[in-house]
Kinemage of the C-alpha trace (Angstrom):
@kinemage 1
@onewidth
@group {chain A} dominant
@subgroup {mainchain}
@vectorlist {calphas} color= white
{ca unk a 1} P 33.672 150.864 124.913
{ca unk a 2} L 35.703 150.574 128.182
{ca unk a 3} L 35.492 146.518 127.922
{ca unk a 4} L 36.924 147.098 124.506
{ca unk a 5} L 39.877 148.800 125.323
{ca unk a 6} L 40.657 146.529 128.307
{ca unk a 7} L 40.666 143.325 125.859
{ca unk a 8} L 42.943 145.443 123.189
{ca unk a 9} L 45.241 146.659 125.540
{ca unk a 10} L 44.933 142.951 127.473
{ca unk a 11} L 46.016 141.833 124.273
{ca unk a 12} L 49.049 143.826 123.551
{ca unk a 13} L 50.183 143.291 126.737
{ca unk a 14} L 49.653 139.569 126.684
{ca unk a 15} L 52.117 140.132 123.157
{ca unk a 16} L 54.360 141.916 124.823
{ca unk a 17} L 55.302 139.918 127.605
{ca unk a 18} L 55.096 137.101 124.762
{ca unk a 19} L 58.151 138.314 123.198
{ca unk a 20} L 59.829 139.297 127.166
{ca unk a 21} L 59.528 135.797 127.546
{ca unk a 22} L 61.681 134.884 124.531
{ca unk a 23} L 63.646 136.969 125.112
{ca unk a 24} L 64.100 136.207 128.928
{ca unk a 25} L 64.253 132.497 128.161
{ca unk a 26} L 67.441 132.954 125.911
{ca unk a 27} L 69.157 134.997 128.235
{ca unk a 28} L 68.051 132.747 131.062
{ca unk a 29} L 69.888 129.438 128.991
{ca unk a 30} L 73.143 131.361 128.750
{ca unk a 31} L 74.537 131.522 132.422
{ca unk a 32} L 75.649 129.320 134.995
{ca unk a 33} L 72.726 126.708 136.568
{ca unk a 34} L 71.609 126.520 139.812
{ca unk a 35} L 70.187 123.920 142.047
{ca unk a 36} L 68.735 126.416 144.266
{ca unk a 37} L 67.566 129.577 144.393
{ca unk a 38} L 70.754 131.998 144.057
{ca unk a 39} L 69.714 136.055 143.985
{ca unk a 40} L 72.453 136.976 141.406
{ca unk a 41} L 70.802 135.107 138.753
{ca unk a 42} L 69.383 138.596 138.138
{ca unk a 43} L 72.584 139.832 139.002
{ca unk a 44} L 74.350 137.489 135.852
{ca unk a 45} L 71.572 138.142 133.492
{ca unk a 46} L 71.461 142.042 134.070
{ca unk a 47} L 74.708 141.545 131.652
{ca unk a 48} L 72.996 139.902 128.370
{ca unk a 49} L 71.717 142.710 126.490
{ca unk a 50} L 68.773 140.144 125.249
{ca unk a 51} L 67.348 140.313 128.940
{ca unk a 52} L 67.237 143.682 129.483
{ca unk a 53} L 65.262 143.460 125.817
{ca unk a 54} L 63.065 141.248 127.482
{ca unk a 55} L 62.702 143.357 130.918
{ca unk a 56} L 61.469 146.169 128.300
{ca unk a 57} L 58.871 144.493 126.517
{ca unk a 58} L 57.518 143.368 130.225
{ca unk a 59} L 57.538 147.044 131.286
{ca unk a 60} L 56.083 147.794 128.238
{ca unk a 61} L 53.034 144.943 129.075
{ca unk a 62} L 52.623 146.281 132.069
{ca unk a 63} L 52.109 149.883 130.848
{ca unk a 64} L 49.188 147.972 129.008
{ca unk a 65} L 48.208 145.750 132.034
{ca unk a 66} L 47.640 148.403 134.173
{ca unk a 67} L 45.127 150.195 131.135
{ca unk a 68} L 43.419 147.099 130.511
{ca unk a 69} L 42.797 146.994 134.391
{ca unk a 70} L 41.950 150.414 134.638
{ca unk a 71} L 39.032 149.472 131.872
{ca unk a 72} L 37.605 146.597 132.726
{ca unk a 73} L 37.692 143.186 135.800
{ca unk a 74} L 40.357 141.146 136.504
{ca unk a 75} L 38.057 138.075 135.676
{ca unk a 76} L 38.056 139.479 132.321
{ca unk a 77} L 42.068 140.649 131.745
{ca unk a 78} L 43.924 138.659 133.230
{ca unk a 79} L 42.834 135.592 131.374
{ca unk a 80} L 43.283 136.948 128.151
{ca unk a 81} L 47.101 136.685 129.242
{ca unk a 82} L 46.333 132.789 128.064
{ca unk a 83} L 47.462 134.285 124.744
{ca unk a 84} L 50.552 134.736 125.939
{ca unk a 85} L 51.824 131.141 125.125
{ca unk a 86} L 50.518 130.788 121.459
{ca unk a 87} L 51.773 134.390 120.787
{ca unk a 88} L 55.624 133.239 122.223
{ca unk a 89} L 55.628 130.001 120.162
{ca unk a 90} L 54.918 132.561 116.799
{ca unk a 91} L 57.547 135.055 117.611
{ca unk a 92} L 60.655 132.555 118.511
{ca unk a 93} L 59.533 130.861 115.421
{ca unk a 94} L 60.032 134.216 113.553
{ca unk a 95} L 63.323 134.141 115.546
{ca unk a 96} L 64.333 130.805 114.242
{ca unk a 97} L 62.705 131.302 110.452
{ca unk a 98} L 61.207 127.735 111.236
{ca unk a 99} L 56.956 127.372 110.418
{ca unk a 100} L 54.987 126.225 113.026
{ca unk a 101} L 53.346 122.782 111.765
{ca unk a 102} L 49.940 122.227 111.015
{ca unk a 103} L 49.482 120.774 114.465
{ca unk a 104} L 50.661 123.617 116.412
{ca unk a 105} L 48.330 126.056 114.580
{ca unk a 106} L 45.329 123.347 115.216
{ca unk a 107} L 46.478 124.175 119.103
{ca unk a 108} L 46.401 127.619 119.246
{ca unk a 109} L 43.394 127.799 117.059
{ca unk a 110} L 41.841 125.608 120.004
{ca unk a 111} L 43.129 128.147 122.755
{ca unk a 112} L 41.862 131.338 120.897
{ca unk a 113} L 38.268 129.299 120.731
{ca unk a 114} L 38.369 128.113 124.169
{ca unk a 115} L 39.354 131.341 125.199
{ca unk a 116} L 36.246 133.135 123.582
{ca unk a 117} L 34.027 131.036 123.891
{ca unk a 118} L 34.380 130.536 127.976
{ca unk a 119} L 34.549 134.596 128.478
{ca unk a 120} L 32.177 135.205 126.090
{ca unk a 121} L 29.724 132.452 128.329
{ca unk a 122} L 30.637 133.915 131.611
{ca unk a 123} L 30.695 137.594 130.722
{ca unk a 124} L 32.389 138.993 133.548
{ca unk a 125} L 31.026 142.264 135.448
{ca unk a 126} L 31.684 144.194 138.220
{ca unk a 127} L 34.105 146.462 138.974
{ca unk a 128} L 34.322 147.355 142.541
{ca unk a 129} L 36.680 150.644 143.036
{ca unk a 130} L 37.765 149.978 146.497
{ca unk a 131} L 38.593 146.512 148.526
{ca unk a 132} L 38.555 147.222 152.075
{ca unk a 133} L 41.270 145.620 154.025
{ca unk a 134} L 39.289 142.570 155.223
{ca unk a 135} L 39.231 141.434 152.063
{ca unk a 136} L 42.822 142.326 151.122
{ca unk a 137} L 44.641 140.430 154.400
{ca unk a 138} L 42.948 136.785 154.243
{ca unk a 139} L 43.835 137.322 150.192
{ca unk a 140} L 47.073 138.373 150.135
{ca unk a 141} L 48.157 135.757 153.566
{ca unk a 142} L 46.673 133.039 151.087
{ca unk a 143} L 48.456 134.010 148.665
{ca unk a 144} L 51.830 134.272 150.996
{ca unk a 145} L 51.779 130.896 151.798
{ca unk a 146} L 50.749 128.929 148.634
{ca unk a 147} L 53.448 131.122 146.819
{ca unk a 148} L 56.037 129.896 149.898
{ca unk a 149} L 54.923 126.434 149.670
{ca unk a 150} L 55.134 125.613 146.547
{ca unk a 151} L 58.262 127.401 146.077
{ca unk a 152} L 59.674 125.804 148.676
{ca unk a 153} L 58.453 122.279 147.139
{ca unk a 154} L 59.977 123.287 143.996
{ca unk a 155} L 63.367 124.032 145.150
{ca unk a 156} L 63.916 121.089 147.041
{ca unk a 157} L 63.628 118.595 144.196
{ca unk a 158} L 66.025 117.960 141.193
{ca unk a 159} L 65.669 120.128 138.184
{ca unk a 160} L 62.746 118.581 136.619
{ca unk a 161} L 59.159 118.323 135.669
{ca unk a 162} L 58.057 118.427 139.222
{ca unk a 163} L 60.215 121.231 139.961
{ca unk a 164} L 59.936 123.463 136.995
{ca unk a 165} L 55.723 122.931 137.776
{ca unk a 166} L 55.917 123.827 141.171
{ca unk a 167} L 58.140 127.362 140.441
{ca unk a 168} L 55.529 127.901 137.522
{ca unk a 169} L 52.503 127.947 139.705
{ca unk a 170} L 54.442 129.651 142.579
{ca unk a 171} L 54.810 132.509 139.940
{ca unk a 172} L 51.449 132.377 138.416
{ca unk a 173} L 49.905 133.183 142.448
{ca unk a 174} L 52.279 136.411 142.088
{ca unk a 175} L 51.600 137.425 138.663
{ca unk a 176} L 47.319 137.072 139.914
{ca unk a 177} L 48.227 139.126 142.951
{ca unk a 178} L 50.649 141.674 141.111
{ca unk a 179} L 47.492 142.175 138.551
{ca unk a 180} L 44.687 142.514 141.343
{ca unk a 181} L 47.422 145.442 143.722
{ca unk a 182} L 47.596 146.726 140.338
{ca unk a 183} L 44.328 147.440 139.424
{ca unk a 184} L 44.045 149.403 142.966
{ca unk a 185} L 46.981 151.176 142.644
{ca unk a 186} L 45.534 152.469 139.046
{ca unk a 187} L 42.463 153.304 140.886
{ca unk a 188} L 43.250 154.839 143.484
{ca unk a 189} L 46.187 157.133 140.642
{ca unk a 190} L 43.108 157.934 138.751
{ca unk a 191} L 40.641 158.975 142.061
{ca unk a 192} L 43.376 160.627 143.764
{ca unk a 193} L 46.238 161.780 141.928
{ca unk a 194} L 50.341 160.576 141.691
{ca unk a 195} L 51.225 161.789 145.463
{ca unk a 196} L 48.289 159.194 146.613
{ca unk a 197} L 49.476 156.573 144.535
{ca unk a 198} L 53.242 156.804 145.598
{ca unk a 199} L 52.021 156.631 149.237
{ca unk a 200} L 49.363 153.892 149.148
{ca unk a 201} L 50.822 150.214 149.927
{ca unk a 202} L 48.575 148.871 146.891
{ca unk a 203} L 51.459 150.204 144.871
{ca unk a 204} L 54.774 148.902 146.304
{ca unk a 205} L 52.805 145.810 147.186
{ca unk a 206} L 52.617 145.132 143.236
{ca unk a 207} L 56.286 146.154 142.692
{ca unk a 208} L 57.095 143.795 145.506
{ca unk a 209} L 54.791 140.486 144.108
{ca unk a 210} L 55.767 141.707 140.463
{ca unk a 211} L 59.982 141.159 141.273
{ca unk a 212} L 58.936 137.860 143.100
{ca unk a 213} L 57.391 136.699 140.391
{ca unk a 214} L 60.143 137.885 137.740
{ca unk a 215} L 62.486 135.794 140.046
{ca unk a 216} L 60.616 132.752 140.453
{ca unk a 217} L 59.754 132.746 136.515
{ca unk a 218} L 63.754 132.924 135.965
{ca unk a 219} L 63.983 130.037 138.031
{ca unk a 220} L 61.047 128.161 136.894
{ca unk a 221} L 62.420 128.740 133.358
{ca unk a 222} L 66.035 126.820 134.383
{ca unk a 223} L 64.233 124.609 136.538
{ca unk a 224} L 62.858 121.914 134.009
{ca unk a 225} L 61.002 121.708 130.661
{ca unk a 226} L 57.889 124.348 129.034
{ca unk a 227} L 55.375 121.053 128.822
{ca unk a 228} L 55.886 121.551 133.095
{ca unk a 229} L 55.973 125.071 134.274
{ca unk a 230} L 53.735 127.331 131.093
{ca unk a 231} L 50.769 125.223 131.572
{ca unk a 232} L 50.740 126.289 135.266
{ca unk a 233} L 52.034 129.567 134.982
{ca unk a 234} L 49.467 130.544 132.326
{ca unk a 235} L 46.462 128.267 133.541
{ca unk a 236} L 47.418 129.103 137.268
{ca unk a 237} L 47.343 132.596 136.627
{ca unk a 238} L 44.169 132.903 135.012
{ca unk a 239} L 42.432 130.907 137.711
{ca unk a 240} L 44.026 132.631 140.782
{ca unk a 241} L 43.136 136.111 139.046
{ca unk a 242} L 39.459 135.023 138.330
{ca unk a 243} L 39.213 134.314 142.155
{ca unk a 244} L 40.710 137.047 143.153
{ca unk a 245} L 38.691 139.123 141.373
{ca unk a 246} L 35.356 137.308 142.497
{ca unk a 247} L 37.081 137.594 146.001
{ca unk a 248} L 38.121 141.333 146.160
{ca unk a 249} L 36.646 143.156 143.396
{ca unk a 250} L 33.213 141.944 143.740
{ca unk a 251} L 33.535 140.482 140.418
{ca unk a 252} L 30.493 138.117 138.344
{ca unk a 253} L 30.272 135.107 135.680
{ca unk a 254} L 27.634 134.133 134.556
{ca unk a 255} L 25.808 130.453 135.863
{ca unk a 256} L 23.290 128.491 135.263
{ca unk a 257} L 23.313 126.591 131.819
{ca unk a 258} L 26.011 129.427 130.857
{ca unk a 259} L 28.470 127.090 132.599
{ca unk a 260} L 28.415 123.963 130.386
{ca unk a 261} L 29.571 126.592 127.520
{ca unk a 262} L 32.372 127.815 130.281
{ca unk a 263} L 33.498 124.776 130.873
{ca unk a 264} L 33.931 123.621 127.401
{ca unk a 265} L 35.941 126.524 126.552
{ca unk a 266} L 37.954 126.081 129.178
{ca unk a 267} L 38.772 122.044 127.997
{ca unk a 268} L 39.644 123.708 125.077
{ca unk a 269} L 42.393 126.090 126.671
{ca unk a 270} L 43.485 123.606 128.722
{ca unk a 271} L 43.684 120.948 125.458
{ca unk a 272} L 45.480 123.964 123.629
{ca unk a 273} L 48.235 124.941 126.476
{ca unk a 274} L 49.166 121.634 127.059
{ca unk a 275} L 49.871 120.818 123.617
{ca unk a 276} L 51.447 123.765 122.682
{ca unk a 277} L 53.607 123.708 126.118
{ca unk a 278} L 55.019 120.732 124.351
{ca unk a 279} L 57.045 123.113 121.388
{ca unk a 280} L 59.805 124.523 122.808
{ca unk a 281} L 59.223 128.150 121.808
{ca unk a 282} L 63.425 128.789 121.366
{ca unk a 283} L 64.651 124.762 119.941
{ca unk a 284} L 68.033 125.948 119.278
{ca unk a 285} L 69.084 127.966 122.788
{ca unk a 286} L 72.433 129.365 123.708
{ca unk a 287} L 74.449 126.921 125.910
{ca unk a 288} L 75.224 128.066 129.517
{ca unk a 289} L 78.400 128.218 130.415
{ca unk a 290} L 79.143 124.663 131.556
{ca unk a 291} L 75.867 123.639 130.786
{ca unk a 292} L 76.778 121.336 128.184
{ca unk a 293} L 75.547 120.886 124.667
{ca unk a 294} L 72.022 121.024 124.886
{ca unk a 295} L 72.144 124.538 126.837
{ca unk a 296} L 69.836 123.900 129.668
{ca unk a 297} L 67.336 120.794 130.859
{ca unk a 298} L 64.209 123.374 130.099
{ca unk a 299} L 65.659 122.858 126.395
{ca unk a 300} L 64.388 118.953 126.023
{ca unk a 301} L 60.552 119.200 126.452
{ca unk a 302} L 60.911 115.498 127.267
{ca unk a 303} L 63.270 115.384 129.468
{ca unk a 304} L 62.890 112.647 132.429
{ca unk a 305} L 62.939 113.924 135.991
């Protein structure tokens, strides 16, 4: 029953941050573009009333983030988040009154699939309560530095393919890490009550990652086009969180010939992501300010570096 909840409420929060992401994106396309990383972005888009839509359907997914946690293992939740993408391409085109074609429901047919048929084959279990902190400081210095890397990679290049993948990743490391300080936080909220939780680090270390990766998804999202930064925000995230939850939670999959039936669902994510990361989920944008006609370089899925 508990695994149950965890994918339902997995599930509505992988809708809900679906539709932040719309939401976020169209905001995102109407203000001034930067070529580095510039702190009042949030600053500009705190005035579009369509972002702070989109900042309440992501509270709202994190409401059911933090149940589907407190049910079942990060190996199992956070990829479920894969959804997310599929889900966003459905609601902008409810937001555009355009049908998807034929081929874009052949893609997310092939992510659902994957996506069952590789947790379904590696059944994840285990659901350790408490990670002592030699697990949690190798993890989250890891975590520091691939996140400051890549970040780092992706600023100094143009806006671009390259640059719009390298922010992407960067914030799929903090959206894994937000999910896995999370699930301890929940924990330890549940085991010993609200003045534990507002005390223990677990829980301003995942409203710490969680506004790092809000910023570096705003970025990412100006940076260059979807076909670059969703497949490794959404793959990238679903990886980092399955480690992490091997890693600190003591987490299982299952091996042996189980993993020829793992990897083929995960050929079919990947296969699904990549072509649906080529449909811009909002084709007809607001223009930034100055931004010209076509509103933003993330608008043209094809757009050369």
């Amino acid at each position: 029953m508990s695994l149950t909840l965890a994918v339902l409420f997995a599930v509505f929060a992988a809708g809900s941050n679906a539709l932040g992401t719309v939401l976020q994106r169209r905001a995102a396309l109407t203000v001034p573009q930067s070529s580095g990383f510039r702190l009042g972005l949030i600053v500009d888009l705190l005035r579009r009333p369509v972002w702070i839509g989109g900042i309440a359907a992501v509270v709202a997914a994190g409401a059911g983030q933090a149940l589907a946690l407190a049910s079942g293992p990060l190996a199992l939740v956070q990829p479920l988040f894969v959804l997310e993408l599929p889900l966003a391409l459905l609601i902008a085109s409810l937001f555009v009154r355009r049908r998807m074609p034929g081929a874009v429901w052949a893609a997310v047919a092939a992510v659902v699939v994957g996506l069952g048929l590789a947790l379904g084959a590696a059944a994840p279990e285990g659901n350790r309560v408490h990670v002592p902190p030699d697990r949690w400081v190798p993890a989250l210095v890891a975590c520091a530095v691939a996140v400051g890397a890549l970040a780092a990679a992706g600023l100094r290049r143009p806006p671009g393919r390259m640059r719009a993948a390298c922010l992407g990743a960067a914030t799929a490391i903090c959206y894994a890490l937000t999910a896995a300080l999370m699930k301890s936080a929940v924990y330890i909220l549940e085991d010993h009550g609200f003045v534990a939780f507002l005390t223990s680090w677990q829980t301003y270390g995942f409203a710490l990652t969680g506004m790092a990766a809000l910023t570096l998804l705003e970025h990412a999202m100006q940076g260059g086009p979807l076909i670059a930064s969703q497949p490794a925000l959404t793959l990238g995230d679903a990886t980092v969180s399955l480690l992490l939850g091997i890693l600190l939670y003591s987490e299982r999959v299952r091996g042996g010939g189980w993993v020829y039936a793992e990897l083929a669902g995960l050929a079919l994510i990947v296969a699904g992501v990549l072509a649906l990361s080529r449909r811009d989920p909002d084709p007809n944008p607001p223009s930034a300010p100055g931004s010209g006609s076509d509103g933003a370089v993330a608008a043209d899925a094809d757009a050369p570096e």
